[in-house]
N, C-alpha and C positions, 0 to 999 in steps of 0.2 A: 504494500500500500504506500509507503514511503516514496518506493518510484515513484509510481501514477501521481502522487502528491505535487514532487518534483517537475512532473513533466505538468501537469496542470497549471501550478504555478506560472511557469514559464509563455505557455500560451496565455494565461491570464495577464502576465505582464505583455505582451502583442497585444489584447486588447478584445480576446477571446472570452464569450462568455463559455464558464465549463460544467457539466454536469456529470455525478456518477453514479453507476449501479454497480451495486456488490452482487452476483448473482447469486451468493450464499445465504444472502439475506433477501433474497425476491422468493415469490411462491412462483414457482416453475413446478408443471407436472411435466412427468415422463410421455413423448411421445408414443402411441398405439400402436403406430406400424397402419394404420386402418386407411390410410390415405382419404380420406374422407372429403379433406380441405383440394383433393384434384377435383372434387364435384363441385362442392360450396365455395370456395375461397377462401376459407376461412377455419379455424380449428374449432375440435371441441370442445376442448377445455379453454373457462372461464379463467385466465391467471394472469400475473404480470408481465406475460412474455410479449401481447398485442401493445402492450402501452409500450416498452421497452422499444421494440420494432418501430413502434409510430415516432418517437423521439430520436431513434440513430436516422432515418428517413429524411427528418426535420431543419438535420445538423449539416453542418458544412462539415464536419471532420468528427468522427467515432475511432475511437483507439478502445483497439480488443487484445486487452494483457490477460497472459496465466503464467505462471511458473510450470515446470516440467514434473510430471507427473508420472514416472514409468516410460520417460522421451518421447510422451502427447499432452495436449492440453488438460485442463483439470476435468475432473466428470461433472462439475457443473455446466463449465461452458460448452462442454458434447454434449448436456441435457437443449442447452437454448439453442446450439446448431441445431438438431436432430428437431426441433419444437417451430425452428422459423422455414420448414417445407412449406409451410403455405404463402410465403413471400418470395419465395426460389424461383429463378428462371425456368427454373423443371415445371412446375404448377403453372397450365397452360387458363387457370382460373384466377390467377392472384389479380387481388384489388389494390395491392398494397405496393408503390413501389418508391426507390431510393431516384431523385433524379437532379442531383448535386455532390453529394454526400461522396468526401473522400474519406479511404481509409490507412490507417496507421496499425501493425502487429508491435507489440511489447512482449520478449521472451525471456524467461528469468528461471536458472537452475542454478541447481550445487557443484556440477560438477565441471570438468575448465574445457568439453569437447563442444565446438561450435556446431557441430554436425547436430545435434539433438535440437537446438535450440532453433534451427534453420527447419527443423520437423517440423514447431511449433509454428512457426511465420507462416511455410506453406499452407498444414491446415486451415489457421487464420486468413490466409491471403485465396483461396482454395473458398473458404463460407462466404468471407465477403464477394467475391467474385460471383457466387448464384445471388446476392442479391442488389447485381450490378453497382461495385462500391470497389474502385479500383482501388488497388493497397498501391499508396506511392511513398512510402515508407516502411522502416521499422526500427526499434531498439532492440540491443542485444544484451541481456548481460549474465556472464558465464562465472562460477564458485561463489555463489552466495547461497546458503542453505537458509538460515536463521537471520534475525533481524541484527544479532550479535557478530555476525561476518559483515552485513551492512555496516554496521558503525565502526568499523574496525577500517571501510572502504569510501573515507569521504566523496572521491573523487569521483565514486559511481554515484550520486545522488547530484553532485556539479554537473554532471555530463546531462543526465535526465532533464535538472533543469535550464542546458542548453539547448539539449533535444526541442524541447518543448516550445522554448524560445526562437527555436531559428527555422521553426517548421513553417512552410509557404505552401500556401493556396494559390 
């Protein structure tokens, strides 16, 4: 969270209004598998993932961070992937579409190989891409496990909020 902080920051000093969702703390159900929303447009379940969706849509720029989890994203935000089929290029029904909106991947692990962390960007760059939101960035940052290897690494929370800072539309 520190990152994301960092990088917020920094957009907010360009001039950036910034907004966040923890998806830890959103009510997200599990996707059916029932495809339901290729007929309707729309899902079954009542949860925060259509507000979510309507706000990255909204935005000039969404930045989708996880930390590496097994070298893929966390299983919350494979919950919100697998949940926004009804906004995907695949859904020849969606109502819902991105028609500004750039995007930014954030990838963060413990351990120091780049290779994992480039998993993560792709997936990320990979979501955003069905739902027409071209990734023209990303941050990288490799052996941080704990918040206590952060503070130990000033300079990665500087860089963040350079990122943040010098990021252009």
């Amino acid at each position: 969270m520190a990152i994301i902080g960092e990088i917020a920051r920094g957009l907010k000093d360009q001039g950036f209004e910034t907004k966040q969702f923890i998806l830890q703390e959103s009510a997200i159900q599990y996707c059916m598998g029932w495809k339901s929303c290729y007929k309707t447009g729309g899902c079954i379940h009542d949860d925060d993932v259509a507000l979510i969706v309507r706000e990255i849509f909204d935005a000039q720029l969404v930045i989708v961070a996880s930390p590496s989890y097994w070298g893929d994203v966390t299983a919350q935000l494979k919950t919100f992937i697998d949940r926004c089929t009804p906004y995907c290029d695949t859904n020849p029904e969606r109502k819902l579409m991105a028609k500004y909106t750039k995007g930014v991947a954030v990838a963060v692990r413990a351990g120091g190989s780049e290779a994992e962390n480039d998993n993560l960007v792709n997936t990320i760059g990979h979501f955003l891409g069905h739902l027409n939101i071209p990734l023209v960035s990303s941050f990288s940052v490799k052996s941080i496990d704990t918040i206590e290897d952060l503070a130990k690494r000033p300079e990665v929370l500087k860089e963040a909020y350079n990122f943040g800072n010098t990021i252009a539309l």
